[in-house]
N, C-alpha and C positions, 0 to 999 in steps of 0.2 A: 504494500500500500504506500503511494506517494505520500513524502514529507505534506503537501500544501495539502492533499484532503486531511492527512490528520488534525492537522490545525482547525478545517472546517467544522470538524464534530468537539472540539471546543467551545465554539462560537455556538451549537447547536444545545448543549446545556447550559449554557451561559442564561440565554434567552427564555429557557423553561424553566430556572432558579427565578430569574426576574419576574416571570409572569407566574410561579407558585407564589413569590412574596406580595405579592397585593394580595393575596389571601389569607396574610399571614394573622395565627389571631384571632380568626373572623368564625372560628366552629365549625366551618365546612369544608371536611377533607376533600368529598367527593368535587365542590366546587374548584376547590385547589389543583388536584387532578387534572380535572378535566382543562383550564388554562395551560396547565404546564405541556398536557397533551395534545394543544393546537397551536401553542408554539412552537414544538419538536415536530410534528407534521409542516409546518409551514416552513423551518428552517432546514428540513432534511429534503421537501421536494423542490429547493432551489439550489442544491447540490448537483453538479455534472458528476450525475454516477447511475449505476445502473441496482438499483438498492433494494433488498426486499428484508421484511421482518421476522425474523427469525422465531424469536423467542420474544413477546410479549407481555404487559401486567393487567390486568384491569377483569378478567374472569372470577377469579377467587372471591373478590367484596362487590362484583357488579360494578366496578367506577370504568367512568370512559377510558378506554383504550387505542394503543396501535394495534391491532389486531395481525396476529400469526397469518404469515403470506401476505400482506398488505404491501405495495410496490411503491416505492421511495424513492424520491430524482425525477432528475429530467428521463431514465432512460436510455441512457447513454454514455458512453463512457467504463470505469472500472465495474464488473460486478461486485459487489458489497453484501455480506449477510450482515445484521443490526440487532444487537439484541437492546431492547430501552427496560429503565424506569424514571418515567420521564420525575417522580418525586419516589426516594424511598425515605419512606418516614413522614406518608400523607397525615397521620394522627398529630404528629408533633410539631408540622407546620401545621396543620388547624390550631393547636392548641398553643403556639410563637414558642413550642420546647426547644431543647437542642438538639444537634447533630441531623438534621433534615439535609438532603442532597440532593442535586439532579445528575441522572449519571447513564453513560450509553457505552456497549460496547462494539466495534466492528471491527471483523475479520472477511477474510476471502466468501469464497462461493460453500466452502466446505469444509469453515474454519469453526463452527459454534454446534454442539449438542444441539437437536431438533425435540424439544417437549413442550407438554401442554404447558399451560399456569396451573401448577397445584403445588403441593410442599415437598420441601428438599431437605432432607438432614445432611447435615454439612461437617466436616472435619477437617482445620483448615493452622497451616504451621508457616514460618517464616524459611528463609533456605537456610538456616542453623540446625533446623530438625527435620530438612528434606529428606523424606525415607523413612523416616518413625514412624509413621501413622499407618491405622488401620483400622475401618468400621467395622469389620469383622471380629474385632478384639473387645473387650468390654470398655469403657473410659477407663477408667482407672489405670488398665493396662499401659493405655494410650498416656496418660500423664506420664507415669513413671518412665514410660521410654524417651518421650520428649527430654523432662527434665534431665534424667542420664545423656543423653548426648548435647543437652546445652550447657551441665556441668550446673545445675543447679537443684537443691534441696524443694521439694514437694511446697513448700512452705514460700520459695522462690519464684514461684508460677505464677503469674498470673494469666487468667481466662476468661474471656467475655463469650456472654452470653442473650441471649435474650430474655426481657425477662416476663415471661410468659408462664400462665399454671401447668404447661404440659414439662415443664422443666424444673418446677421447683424442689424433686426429686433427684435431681442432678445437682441442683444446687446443693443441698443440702450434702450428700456424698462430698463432692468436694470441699464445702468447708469443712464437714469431718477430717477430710484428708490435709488440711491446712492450706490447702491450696486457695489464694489472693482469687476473688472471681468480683468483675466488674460488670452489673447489670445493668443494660439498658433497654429501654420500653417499645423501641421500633428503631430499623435501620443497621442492617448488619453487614451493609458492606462497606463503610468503612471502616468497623472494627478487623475487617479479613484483609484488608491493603495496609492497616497498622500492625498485623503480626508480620508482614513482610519488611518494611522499614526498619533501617538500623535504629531510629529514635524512637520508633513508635509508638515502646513500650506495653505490648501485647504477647502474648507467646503464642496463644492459641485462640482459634474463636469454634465454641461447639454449638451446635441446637438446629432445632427443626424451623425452617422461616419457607420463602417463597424458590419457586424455581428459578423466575426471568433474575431475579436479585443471585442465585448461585451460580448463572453461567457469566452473569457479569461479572461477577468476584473472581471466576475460573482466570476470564483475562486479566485481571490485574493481575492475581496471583502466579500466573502464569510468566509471565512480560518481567515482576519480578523475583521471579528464580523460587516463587515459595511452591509449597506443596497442599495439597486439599483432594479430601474424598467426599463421595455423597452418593445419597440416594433418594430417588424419586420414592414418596409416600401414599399412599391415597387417602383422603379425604377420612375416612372412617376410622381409622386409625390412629389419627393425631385429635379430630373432634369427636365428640362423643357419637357412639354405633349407633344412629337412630338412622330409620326406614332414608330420609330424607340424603342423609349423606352418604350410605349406602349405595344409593342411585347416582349420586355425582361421582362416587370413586368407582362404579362399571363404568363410567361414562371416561374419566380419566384412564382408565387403563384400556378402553378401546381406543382411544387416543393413543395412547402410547405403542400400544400394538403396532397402529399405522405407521405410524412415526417409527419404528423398529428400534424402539428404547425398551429394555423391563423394569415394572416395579420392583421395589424390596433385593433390586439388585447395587451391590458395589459399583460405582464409578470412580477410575480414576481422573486425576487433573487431566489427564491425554484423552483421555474420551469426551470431555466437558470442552476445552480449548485445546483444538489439534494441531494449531501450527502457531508460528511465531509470526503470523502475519496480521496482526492486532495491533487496535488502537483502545486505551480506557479513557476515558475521561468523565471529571466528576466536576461538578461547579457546586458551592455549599451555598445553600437556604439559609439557615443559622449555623451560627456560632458551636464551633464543636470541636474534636481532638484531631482530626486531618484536614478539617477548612473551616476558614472565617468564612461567616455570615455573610449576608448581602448590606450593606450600607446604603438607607439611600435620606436624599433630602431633597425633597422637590422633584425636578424634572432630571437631578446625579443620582448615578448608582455606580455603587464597586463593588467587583466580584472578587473573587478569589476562586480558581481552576487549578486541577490535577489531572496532566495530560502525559500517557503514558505511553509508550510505541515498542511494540515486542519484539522487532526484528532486531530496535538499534539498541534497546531497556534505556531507553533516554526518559526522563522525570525531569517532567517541565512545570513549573509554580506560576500560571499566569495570572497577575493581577490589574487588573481591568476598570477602566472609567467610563462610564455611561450617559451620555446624554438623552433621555429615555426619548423626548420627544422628535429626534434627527430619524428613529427607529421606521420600519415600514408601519403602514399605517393597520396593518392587520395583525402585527407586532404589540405598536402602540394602544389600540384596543381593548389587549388580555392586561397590559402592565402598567396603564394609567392607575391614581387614586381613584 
């Protein structure tokens, strides 16, 4: 993938951070959403590219979406697969919390895992502990191997998590086991690009969260040099067994069928992100441990961008001044007051 398009899918979260943040606050995730999701449609199909959407979000809560197969660009030019979340961590910009993000990832034609939207349990290491891990192992297992090869005491560790009821069973085990665990309420891909970071100050990030948010994380973690497993879950099994969701996990695993992915199977980081021809980028919403918030006053905005490129592992810090109202006018629309 050319230098100048990666730079483009910077500008293209840039633009869906700016138009989440006038929602910022205001109680309405799905409305937040949905802004952030017609400006990442509007800045991806003025891309000379030939682009389609791989791996999508918006199934799981009903909120609008780029919808799986959805064609992006002019049409012409490089083929592109895209995997979006045009917000992860819609709750927490509703609610003006922190660590909110807009974040995309593109690879080749046959560079990004093909699945539905459902849940992914994820297991996910910096390149310190590339080769440790294993979903197949129980956690615990998992911990103590990490920490023996990063030469650190169980007590040493620290792990984020999500912090959700289907985990507080996990939690618990680890803090029995002394292990430092750092919970947060939605948004777990940027905890998974801070276990890769010499600073990041993360070791590991564990728990069950979305799919399009684990194949994104694949490319960061991929691009740099960390390691990460997962597996597709259905529906039934992370929510409570009732008739209803029963019916959506036959419906995801016919999905997946087609798709020629299996449930309740091991993935490795190679099966998720196949080649090194990826771009990550992440623009922050609020304030948080891998980006500053958006800033704005008036008709200024500054961003703050994480732009990552897997072929060169180049990590680019773009910081950004906005004149909102220079913006297109279909721009200026979703990210006026």
């Amino acid at each position: 993938m050319n230098r100048s398009l990666a730079i483009e899918f910077s500008r293209i979260t840039e633009v869906a951070a700016l138009a989440a943040f006038a929602w910022l606050g205001r109680g309405d995730k799905n409305a937040a959403d949905n802004a952030a999701v017609q400006a990442m449609r509007y800045m991806l199909n003025r891309i000379n590219m030939d682009g389609e959407i791989v791996i999508g979000e918006g199934e799981i809560d009903e909120a609008p979406m780029l919808y799986i197969g959805e064609k992006v660009g002019s049409g012409m030019g490089e083929l592109v697969s895209i995997a979006v979340d045009p917000i992860d961590g819609t709750r927490l910009t509703a609610l003006g919390q922190d660590n909110a993000i807009s974040v995309l990832a593109a690879g080749g034609k046959n560079t990004f895992l093909r699945a539905p939207d459902m849940y992914m349990e994820k297991l996910i290491v910096g390149p310190e502990a590339k080769g440790m891990i294993d979903l197949n192992l129980p956690l615990e297992q998992n911990l103590r191997r990490v920490a023996s090869r990063m030469g650190k005491l169980l007590s040493q560790l620290t792990v984020m998590v999500l912090a959700k009821p289907r985990h507080e069973a996990i939690i618990n085990q680890m803090h029995q086991l002394g292990v430092r665990v750092i919970c947060v309420p939605d948004g777990d891909v940027a905890g998974s690009v801070l276990c890769c970071l010499p600073d990041g100050g993360v070791d590991m990030l564990y728990g069950i969260g979305g799919a399009p948010e684990g194949v994104i994380t694949a490319a960061a973690v991929r691009a740099l040099g960390g390691d990460m497993q997962a597996r597709l879950i259905p529906r039934n099994q992370v929510k409570d067994d009732t008739p209803e969701n029963q019916a959506i996990a036959a419906k995801e695993i016919e999905r997946c069928q087609k798709m020629g992915v299996e449930v309740n199977t091991v993935l490795q980081l190679e099966d998720i992100a196949k080649d090194d021809n990826l771009v990550f980028a992440a623009t922050g919403i609020t304030n948080g441990e891998l980006l500053q918030g958006i800033k704005r006053k008036g008709n200024l905005a500054s961003t703050e961008t994480l732009l990552i490129r897997g072929r060169s592992r180049t990590i680019r810090r773009i910081h950004s001044t906005h004149y909102l109202d220079r913006k297109d006018d279909e721009i200026y629309s979703l990210i006026r007051d």
